[in-house]
C-alpha positions as CSV (number, residue, x, y, z in Angstrom):
1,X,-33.7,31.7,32.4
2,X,-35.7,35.0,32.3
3,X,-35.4,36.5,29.2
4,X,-33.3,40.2,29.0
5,X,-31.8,42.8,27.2
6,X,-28.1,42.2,26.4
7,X,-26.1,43.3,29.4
8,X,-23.5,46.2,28.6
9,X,-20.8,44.5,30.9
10,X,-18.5,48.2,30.5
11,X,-21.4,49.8,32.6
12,X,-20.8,46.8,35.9
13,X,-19.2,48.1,38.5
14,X,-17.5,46.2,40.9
15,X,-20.9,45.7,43.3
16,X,-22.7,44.7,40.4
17,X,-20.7,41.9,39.0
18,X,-20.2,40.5,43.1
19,X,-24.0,40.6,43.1
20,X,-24.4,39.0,39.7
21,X,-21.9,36.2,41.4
22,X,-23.8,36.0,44.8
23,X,-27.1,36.0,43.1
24,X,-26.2,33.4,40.3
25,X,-24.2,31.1,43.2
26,X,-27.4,31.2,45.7
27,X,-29.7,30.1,42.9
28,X,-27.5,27.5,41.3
29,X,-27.0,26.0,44.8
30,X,-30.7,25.5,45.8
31,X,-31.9,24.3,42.0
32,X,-28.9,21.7,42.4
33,X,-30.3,20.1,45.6
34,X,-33.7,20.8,44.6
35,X,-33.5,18.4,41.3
36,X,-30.3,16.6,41.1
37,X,-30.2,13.3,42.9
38,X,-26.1,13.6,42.6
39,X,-25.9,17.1,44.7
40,X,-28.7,16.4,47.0
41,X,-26.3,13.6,48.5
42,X,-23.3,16.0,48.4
43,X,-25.1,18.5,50.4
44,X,-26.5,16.3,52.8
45,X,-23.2,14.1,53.3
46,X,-21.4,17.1,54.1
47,X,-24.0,18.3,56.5
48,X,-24.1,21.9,54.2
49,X,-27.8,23.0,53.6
50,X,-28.0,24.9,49.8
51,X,-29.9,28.1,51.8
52,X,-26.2,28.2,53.5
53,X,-25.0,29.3,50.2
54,X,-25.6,32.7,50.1
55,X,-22.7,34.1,48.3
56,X,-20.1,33.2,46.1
57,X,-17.4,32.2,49.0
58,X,-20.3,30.5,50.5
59,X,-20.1,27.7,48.0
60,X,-16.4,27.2,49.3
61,X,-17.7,25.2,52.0
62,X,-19.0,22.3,49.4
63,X,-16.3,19.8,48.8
64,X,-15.4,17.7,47.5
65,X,-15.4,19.8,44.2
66,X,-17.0,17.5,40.8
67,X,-14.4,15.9,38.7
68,X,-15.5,14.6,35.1
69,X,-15.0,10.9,36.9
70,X,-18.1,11.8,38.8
71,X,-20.1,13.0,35.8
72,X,-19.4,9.2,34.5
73,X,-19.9,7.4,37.4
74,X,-23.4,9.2,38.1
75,X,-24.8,9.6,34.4
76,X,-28.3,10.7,35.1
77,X,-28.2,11.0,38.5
78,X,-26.6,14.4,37.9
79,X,-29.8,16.0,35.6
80,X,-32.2,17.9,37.0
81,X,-34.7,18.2,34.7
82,X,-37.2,15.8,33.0
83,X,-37.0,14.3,29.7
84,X,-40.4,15.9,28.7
85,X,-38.4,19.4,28.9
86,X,-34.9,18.0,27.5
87,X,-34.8,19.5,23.7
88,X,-31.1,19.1,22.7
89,X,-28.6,16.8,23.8
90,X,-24.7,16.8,23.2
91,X,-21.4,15.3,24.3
92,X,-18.5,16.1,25.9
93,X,-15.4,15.9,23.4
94,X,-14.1,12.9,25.3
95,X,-10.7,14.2,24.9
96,X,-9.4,12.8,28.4
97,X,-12.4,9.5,28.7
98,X,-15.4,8.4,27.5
99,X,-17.8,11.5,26.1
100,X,-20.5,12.3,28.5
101,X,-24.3,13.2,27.3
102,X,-25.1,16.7,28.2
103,X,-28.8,17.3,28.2
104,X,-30.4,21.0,27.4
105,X,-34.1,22.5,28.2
106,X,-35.1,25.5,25.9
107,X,-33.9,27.6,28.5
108,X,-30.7,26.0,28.7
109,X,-30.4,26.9,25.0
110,X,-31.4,30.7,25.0
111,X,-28.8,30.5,27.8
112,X,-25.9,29.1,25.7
113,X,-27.1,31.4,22.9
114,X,-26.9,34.5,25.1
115,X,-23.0,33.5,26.5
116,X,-22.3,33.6,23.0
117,X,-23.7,36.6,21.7
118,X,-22.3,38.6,24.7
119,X,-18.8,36.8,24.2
120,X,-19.1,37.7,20.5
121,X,-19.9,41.6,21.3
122,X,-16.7,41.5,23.8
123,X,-15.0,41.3,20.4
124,X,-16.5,43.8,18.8
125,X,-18.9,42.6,16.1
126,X,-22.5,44.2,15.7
127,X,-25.7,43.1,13.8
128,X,-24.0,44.1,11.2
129,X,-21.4,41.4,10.6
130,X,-21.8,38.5,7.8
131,X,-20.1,36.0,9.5
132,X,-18.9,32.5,8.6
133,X,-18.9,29.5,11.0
134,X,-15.8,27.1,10.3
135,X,-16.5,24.9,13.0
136,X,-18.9,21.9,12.7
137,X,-22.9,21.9,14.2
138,X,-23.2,17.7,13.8
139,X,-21.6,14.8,15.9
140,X,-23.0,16.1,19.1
141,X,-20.7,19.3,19.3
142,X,-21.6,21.8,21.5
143,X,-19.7,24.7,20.2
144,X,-21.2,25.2,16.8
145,X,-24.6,24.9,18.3
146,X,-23.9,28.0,21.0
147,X,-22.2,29.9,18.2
148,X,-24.9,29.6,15.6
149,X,-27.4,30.8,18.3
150,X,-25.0,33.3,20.0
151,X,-24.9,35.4,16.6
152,X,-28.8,34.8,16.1
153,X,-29.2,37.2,19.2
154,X,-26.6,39.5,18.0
155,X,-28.6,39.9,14.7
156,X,-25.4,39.0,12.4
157,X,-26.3,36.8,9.7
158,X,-24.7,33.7,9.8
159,X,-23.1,31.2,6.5
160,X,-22.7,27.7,8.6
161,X,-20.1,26.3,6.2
162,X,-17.9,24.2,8.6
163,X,-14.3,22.8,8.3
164,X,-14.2,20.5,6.0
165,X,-13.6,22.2,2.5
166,X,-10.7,25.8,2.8
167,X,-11.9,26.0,-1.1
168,X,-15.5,26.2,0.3
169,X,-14.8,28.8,3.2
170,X,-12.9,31.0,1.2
171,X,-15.4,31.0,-1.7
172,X,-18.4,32.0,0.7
173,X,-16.2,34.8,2.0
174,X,-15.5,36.5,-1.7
175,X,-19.3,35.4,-2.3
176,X,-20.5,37.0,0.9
177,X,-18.5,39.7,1.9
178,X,-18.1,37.8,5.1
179,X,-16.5,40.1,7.6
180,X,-15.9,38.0,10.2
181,X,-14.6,33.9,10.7
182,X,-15.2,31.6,13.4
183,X,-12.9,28.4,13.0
184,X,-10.1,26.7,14.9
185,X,-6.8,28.4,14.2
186,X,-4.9,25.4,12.8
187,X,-8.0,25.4,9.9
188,X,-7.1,29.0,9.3
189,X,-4.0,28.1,8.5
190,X,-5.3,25.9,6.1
191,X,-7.3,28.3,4.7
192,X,-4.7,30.3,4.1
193,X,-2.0,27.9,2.7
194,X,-5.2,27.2,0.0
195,X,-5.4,30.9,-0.4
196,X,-1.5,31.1,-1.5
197,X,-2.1,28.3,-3.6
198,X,-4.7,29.6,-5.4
199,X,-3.4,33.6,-5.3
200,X,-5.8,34.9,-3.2
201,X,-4.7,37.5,-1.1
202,X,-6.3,36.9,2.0
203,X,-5.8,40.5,3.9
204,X,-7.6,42.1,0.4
205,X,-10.9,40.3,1.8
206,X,-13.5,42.2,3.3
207,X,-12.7,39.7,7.1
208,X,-11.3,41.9,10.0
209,X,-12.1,39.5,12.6
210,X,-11.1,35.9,13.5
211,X,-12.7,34.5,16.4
212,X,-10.2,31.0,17.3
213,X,-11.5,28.2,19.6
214,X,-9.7,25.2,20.6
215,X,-6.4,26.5,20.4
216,X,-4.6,29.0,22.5
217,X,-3.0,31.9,20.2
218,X,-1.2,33.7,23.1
219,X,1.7,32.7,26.0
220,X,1.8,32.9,29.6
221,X,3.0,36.4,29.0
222,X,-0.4,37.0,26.7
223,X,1.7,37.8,23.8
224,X,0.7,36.4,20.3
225,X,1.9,33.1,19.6
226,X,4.3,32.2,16.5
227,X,0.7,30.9,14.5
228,X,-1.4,33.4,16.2
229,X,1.2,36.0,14.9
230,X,1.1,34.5,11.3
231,X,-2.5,34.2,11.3
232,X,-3.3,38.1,11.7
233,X,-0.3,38.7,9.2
234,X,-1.5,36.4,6.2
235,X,-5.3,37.6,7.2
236,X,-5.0,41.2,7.6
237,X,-7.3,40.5,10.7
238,X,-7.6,40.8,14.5
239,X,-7.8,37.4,16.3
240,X,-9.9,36.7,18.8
241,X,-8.8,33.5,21.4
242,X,-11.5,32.1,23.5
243,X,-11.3,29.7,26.2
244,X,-14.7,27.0,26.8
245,X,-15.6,23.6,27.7
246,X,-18.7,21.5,27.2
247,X,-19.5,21.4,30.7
248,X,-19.7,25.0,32.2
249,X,-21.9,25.5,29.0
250,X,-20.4,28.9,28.9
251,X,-17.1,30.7,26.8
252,X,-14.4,33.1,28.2
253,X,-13.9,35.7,25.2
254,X,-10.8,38.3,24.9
255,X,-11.8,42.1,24.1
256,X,-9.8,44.1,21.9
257,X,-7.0,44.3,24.7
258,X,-6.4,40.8,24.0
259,X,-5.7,40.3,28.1
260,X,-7.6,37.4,28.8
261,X,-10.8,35.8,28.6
262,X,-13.6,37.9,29.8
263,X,-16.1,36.3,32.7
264,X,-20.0,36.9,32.4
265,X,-20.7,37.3,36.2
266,X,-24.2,36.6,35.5
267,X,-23.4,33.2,33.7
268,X,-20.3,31.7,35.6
269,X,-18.4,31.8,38.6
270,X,-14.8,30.8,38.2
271,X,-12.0,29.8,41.3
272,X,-8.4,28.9,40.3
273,X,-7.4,26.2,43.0
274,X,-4.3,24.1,43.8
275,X,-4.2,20.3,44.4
276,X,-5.2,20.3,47.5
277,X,-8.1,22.5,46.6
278,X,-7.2,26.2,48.1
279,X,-7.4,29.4,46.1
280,X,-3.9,30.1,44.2
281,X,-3.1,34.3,44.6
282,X,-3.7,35.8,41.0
283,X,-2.1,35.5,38.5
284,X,-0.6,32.5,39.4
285,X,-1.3,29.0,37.6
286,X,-3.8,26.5,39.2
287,X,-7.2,24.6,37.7
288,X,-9.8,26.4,36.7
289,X,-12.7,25.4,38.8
290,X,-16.0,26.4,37.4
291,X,-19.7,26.6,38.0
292,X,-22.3,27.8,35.6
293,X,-24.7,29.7,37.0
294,X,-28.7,29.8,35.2
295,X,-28.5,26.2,34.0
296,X,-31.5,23.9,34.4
297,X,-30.6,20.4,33.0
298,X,-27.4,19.4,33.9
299,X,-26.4,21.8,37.2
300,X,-22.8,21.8,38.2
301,X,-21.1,23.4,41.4
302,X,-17.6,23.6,41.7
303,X,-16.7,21.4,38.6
304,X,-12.7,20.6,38.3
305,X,-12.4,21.3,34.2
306,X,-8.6,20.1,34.2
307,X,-7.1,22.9,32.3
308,X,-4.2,24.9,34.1
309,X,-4.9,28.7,33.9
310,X,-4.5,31.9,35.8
311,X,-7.2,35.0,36.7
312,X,-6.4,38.3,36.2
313,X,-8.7,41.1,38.1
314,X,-7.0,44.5,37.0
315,X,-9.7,47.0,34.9
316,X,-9.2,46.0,31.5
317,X,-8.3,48.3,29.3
318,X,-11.6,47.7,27.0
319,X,-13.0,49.4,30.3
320,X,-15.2,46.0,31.7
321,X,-13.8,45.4,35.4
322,X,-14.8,41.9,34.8
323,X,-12.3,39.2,35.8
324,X,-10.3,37.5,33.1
325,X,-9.1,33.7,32.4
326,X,-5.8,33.8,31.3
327,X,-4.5,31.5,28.1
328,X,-4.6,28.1,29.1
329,X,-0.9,26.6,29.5
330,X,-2.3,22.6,29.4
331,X,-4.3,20.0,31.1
332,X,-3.5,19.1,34.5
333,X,-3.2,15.2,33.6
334,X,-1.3,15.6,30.6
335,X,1.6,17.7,32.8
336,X,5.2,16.4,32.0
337,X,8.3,16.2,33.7
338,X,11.2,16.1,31.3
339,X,14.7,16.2,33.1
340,X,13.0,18.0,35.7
341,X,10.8,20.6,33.9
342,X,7.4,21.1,33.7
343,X,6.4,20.7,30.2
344,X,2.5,21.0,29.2
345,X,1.3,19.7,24.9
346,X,0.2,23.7,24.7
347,X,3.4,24.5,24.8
348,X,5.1,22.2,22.3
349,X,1.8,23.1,19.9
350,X,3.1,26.8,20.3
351,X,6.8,26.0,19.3
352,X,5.9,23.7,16.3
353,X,2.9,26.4,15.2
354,X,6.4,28.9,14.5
355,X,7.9,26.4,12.4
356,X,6.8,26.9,8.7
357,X,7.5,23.5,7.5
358,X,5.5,21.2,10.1
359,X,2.6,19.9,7.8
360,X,1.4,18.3,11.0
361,X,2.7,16.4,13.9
362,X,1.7,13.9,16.9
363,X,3.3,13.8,20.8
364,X,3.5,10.9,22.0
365,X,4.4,10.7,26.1
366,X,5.6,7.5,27.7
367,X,7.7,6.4,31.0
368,X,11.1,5.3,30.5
369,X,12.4,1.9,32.6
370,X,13.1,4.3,35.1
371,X,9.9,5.4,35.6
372,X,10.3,8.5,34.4
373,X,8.3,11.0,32.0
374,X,9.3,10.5,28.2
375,X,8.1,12.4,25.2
376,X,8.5,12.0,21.4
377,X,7.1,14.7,19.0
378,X,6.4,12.3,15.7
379,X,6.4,15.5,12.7
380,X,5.4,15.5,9.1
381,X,7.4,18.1,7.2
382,X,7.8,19.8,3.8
383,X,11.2,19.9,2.2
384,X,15.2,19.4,3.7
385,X,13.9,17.0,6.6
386,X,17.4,17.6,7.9
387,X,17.2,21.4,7.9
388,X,13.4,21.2,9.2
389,X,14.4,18.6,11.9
390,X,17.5,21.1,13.3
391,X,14.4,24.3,13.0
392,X,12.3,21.8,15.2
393,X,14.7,21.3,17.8
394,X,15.5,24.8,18.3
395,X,11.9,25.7,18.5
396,X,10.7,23.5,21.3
397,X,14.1,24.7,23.1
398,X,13.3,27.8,23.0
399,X,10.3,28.0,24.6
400,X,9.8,24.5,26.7
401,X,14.1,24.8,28.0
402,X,14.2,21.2,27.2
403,X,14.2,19.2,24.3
404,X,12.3,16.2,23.7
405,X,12.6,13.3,21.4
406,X,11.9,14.6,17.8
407,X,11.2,12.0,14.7
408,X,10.4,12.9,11.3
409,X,7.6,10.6,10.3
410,X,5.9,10.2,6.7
411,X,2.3,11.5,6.0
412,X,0.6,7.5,6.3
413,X,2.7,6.8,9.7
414,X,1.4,9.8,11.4
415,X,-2.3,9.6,10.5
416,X,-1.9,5.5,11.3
417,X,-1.0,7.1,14.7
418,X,-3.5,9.6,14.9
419,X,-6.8,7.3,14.2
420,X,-5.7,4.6,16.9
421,X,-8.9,5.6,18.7
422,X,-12.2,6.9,18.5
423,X,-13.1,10.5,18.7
424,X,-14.6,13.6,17.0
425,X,-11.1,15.3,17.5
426,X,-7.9,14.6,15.5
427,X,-5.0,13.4,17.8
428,X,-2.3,15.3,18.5
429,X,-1.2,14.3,22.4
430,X,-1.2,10.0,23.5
431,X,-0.5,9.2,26.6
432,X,1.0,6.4,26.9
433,X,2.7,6.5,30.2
434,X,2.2,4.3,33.0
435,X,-0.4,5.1,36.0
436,X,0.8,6.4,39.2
437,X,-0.2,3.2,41.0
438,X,1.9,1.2,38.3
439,X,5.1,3.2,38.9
């Protein structure tokens, strides 16, 4: 990657941001068949030479698209660089299989660093900013990493405190002066619960600006959900939600507007596809299909990320004519069928976020002896359990139209449940149901 000034994505017009895509497609094509063993047979099995690719829709024409079983099954055989020139390497979250290593060169890096910093000044913050990272830099996570290096380029300064301690966070803040916090929005809420405790007044703090990952904090309709809507009142602040995944090595950030995600032309290219692979007309829900354009390492062309989301391609009022990712509504294998409606995790999460006395919960989905979907919401509350059960109910029938099962569990049962297996991310959706060929 060539390094640049920081592009002013309100000056792209429309021809700009289709060359960006053309240009960034063209190149990503010919690298991946250059040095990836994995895409050199995918090209030549489907008779499609990468010099063919000479646009964005070119790249159409390559199926079938990469699924995260691929990236498993090939290991290695998907990098394209050597290990000489390999100087970071991190997993995927493993939240739907085993993690997958995901190698970086130093270009890779600046790369990651340079999403970031453009994602951050898409919501508004400036070398000026003191700003706190809540989220974690060790056990192979990505996210920290591009964050930390995204606001390096910016020229804030950065406090890498983490989540493990709200005392801490909210300490460095007051210290600091922090103006801005980058965290997961369920460890915001902890923050502030600690902050009541404590009588801090949160929205008295010099912070103006949460940036959330991990966690959607608006609907389908991009209003503000029940916790993002609680957040920015105990805060005082403007929340930020993004939308990213280890694999396209690249974040979709909302503006001020707060309408979506914002692409980087010159970073990604983004489709929104059905099951059987064709475009879905905007604004209407289907995979996001990515593929990151300027990576060296570990290339990928049309990758299948498995989260449900729409585009949006009006002007923005922020003024970029970028297009925009919509919140994301779930993952497509985690899709329910309860007495016949579509129910994704996201949207229990959103229901349960608006009710003040869920401490924490766990879903747990199953298939009944009639082969059919089942789902149990396990919830740790804080005071009537009878009053807080009835609050639950109501919740998730408001805004699923169905109800599922709903138990009241004790703090011990529900973290038993939660650490039955391995990974760097707490639990909060098993699957437990059947496969399709068992059914």
């Amino acid at each position: 990657m060539i390094e640049r000034e920081v592009c002013d994505e309100r000056g792209l017009r429309s021809e700009d941001i289709r060359r960006l895509l053309d240009e960034g497609v063209a190149n990503a094509a010919a690298h991946a068949y250059a040095h990836s063993a994995f895409y050199r047979d995918l090209f030549d099995s489907t008779g499609l030479r990468p010099e063919q690719v000479a646009s964005a829709e070119d790249l159409s024409r390559l199926v079938p698209v990469t699924t995260k079983d691929d990236l498993s099954a090939n290991g290695r055989r998907m990098w394209a660089a050597r290990p000489g020139r390999i100087v970071d390497i991190v997993t995927t979250s493993g939240t739907t299989g085993e993690p997958t290593p995901y190698p970086m060169t130093e270009s890779d890096l600046r790369r990651l660093g340079y999403n970031e910093c453009l994602s951050f000044i898409c919501a508004g913050l400036t070398s000026q900013d003191v700003v706190v990272l809540g989220v974690t830099m060790d056990k192979c996570f990505m996210a920290g990493l591009a964050y930390f290096e995204g606001l390096r380029q910016l020229g804030a300064a950065t406090v890498r405190v983490g989540p493990a301690s709200p005392a801490m966070l909210l300490n460095t803040i007051r210290q600091l002066g922090a103006t801005a916090v980058v965290a997961v929005p369920s460890f915001l809420k902890k923050v502030a619960d600690y902050a009541t405790e404590v009588g801090v007044a949160l929205a008295e703090l010099p912070v103006r600006k949460l940036v959330c990952i991990g966690e959607s904090l608006r609907d389908a309709a991009l209003r503000p959900t029940p916790l993002g809507r609680r957040l920015a009142e105990l805060w005082g602040a403007k929340l930020y939600s993004t939308y990213a995944a280890t694999e396209m090595a690249t974040s979709f950030c909302e503006c001020d507007a707060g309408a979506g995600g914002h692409l980087h032309p010159e970073l990604v290219y983004a489709e929104i596809l059905d099951e059987e692979g064709r475009p879905v007309p905007d604004g209407r829900l289907g995979e996001v299909v990515v593929t990151p354009l300027g990576v060296e390492a570990f290339p990928l062309l049309r990758f299948r990320t498995g989260d449900m989301a729409f585009v949006i391609r009006e002007p923005c009022a922020c003024g970029r004519l970028t297009p925009r990712i919509g919140p994301i509504q779930g993952r497509k294998g985690q899709m329910l069928k309860l007495k016949g409606t579509t129910v994704y995790p996201p949207g229990v999460q959103r229901a349960l976020s608006g009710v003040e006395q869920v401490a924490d919960y766990l879903m747990v989905a199953t298939t009944t002896p009639a082969m059919a979907d089942q789902l149990e919401v396990l919830c740790c509350v804080t005071g009537d359990e009878a009053g807080a059960l009835e609050r639950i109910r109501e919740a998730l029938k408001g805004e699923l139209k169905v109800t599922p099962l709903v138990r009241i569990v004790s703090a011990e049962e529900l973290q038993g449940r939660q650490c039955l297996r391995e990974s760097r991310k707490k639990a909060v959706f098993i699957d437990q149901r059947r496969s399709r060929d068992d059914r």
